[in-house]
N, C-alpha and C positions, 0 to 999 in steps of 0.2 A: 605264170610265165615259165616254159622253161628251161631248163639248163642249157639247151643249144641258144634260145633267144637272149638269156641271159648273159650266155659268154660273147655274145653278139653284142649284145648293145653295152658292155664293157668295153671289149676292142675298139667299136664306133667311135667309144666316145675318147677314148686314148689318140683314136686316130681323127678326132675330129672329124669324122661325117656318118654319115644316117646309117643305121644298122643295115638298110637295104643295098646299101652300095658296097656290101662286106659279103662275099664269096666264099663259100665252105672250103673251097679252095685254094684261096689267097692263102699269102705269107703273111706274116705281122711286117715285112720289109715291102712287101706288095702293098700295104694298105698305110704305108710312111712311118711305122712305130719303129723307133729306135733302141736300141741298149737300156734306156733310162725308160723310156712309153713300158717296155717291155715286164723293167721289175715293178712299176707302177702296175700296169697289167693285171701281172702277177699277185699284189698284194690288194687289187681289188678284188680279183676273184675268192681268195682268202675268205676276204670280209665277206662278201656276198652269200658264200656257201657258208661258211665256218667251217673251212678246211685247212691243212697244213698241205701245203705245196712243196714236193721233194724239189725243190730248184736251188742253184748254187748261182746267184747273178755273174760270181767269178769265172763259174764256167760253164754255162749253159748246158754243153751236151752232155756233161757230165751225168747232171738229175736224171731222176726217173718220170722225168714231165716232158711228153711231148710237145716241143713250140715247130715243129716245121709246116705246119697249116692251122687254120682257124680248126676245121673239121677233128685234127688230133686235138686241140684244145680244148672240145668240147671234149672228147671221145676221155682223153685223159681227167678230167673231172667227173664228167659220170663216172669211170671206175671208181676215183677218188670217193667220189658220194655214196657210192654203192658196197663199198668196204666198210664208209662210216657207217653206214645202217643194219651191220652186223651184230 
């Protein structure tokens, strides 16, 4: 599986429906995940990759974690992964 369909069918399931009904495009607000869906989200993808995610839940835009599409959340993990494998 990877890291695009992975950060997919995380979202999916935060947002309660089928990885195909999630849009590289969509928002996490587009797809109904909330404030709380979001640091859950967040602390799935953690687990999943075994990464540290630069996100502050207090203040989102703060992080160096892009959430303003699905597509940046992939984009933003594969860097993340691609730094760990240095």
């Amino acid at each position: 599986m990877s890291i695009k369909e992975q950060v997919i069918a995380i979202i999916a399931e935060q947002a309660m429906l089928e990885p195909g009904d999630i849009a590289m495009d969509n928002t996490l607000e587009d797809v109904g995940i909330d404030s709380l869906g979001l640091v859950e989200s967040i602390f799935a993808i953690e687990e999943s990759f075994d990464i540290t995610v630069p996100f502050n839940a207090n203040d989102p835009a703060a992080g160096d974690f892009d959430i303003s599409s699905v597509a940046a959340i992939v984009a933003a993990v594969e860097k993340l992964k691609a730094e760990q494998a240095k």
